[in-house]
C-alpha positions as CSV (number, residue, x, y, z in Angstrom):
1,X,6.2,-7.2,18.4
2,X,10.1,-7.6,19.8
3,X,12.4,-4.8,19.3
4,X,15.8,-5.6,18.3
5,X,19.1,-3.4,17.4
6,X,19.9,-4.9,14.5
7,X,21.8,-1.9,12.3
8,X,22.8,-3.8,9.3
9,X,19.0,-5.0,8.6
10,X,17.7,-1.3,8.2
11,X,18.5,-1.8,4.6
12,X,16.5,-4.6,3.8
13,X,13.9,-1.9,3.0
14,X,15.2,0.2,0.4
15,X,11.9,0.8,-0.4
16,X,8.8,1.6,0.3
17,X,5.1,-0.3,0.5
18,X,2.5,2.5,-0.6
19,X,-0.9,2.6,-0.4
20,X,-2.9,5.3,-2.2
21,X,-5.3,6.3,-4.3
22,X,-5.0,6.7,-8.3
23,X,-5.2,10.1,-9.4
24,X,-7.5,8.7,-12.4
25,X,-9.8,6.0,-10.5
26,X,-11.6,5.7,-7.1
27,X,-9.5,2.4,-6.4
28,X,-6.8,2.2,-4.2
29,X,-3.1,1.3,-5.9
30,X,-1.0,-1.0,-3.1
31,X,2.8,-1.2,-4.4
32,X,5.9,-2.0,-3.4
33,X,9.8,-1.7,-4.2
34,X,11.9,-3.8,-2.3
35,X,15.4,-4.8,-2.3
36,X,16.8,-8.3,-1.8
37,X,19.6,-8.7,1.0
38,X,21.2,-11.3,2.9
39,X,20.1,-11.5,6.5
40,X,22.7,-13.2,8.8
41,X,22.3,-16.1,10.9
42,X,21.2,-14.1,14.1
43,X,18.9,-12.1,12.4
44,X,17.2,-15.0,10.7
45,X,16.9,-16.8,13.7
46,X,15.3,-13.6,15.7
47,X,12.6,-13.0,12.3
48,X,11.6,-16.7,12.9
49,X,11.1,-16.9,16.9
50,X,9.3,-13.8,16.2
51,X,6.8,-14.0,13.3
52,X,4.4,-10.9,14.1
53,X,7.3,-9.0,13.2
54,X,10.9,-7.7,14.5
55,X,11.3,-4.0,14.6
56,X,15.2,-2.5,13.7
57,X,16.6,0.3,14.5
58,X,17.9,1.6,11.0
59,X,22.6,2.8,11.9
60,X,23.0,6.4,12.0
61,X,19.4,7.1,11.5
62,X,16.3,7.4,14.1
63,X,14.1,5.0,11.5
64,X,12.5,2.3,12.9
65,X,12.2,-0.3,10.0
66,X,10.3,-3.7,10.6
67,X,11.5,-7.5,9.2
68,X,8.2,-9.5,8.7
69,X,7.7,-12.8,6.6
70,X,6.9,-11.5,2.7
71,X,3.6,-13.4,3.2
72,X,2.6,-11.6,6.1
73,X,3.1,-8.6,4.1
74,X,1.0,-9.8,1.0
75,X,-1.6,-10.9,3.1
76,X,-1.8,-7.3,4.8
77,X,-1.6,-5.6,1.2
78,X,-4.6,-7.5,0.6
79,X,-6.6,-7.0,3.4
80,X,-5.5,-3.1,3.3
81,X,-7.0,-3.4,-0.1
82,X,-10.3,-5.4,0.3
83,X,-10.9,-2.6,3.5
84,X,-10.5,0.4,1.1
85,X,-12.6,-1.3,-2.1
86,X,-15.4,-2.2,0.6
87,X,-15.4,1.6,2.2
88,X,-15.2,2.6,-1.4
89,X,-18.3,1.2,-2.7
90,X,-20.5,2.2,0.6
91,X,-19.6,5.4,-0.4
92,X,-21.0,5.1,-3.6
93,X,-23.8,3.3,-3.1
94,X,-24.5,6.5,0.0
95,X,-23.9,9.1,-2.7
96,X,-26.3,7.1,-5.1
97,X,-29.2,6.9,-2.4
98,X,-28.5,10.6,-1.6
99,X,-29.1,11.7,-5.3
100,X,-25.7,12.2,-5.7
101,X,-25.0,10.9,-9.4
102,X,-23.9,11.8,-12.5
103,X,-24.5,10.5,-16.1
104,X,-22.2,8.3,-17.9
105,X,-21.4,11.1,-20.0
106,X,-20.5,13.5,-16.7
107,X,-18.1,10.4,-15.2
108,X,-16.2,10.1,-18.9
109,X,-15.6,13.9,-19.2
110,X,-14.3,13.8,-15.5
111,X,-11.9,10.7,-15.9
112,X,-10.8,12.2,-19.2
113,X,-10.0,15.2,-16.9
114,X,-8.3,13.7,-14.1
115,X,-6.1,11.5,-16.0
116,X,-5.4,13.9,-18.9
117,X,-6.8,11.9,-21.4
118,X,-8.1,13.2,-24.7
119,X,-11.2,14.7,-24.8
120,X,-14.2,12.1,-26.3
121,X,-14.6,12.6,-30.2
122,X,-18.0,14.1,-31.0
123,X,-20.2,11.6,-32.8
């Protein structure tokens, strides 16, 4: 990946790509928030002779920020997200061949729990 010193592009990323884990599910959550800016000619030309990515120095701050194609990016969100549903699922099927299981009953009460949902109404 090329480094450049390209101050004015630190703040095509305003925001931030996430990847984490819900607080009420197993599955990973990938979002992101970014903000729309004008690159000049020079720094155009330098993200296209350089599609793996061109790293910026963000002016007046130590942060590195990085320019890469928006499909790059989505196709890196989903791999990220295929890799953590896959590890995911070995896990599960590990705990189920170690015993490790609970009813259906067990896995409502806990989501109900974890997410702060309303306790099931007795039937």
């Amino acid at each position: 990946m090329k480094t450049a010193r390209i101050s004015a592009v630190a703040r095509l990323v305003t925001g931030s790509l996430v990847l984490g884990r819900s607080a009420c599910q197993n599955v990973p959550i990938l979002w992101y928030n970014l903000s729309m800016m004008k690159l000049t000619r020079e720094q155009t030309e330098e993200a296209v002779r350089n599609p793996e990515g061109v790293e910026c120095e963000g002016d007046g701050t130590e942060k590195v920020f990085i320019i890469v194609d928006a499909d790059v990016l989505r196709r890196m969100k989903e791999v990220l997200y295929r890799k953590d549903v896959h590890e995911s699922i070995a896990v599960g099927i590990a705990d189920m061949e170690a015993g490790r299981m609970m009813t259906a009953e067990e896995a409502d009460d806990r989501v109900r729990s974890e997410c702060s949902f309303p306790p099931r109404k007795a039937s």
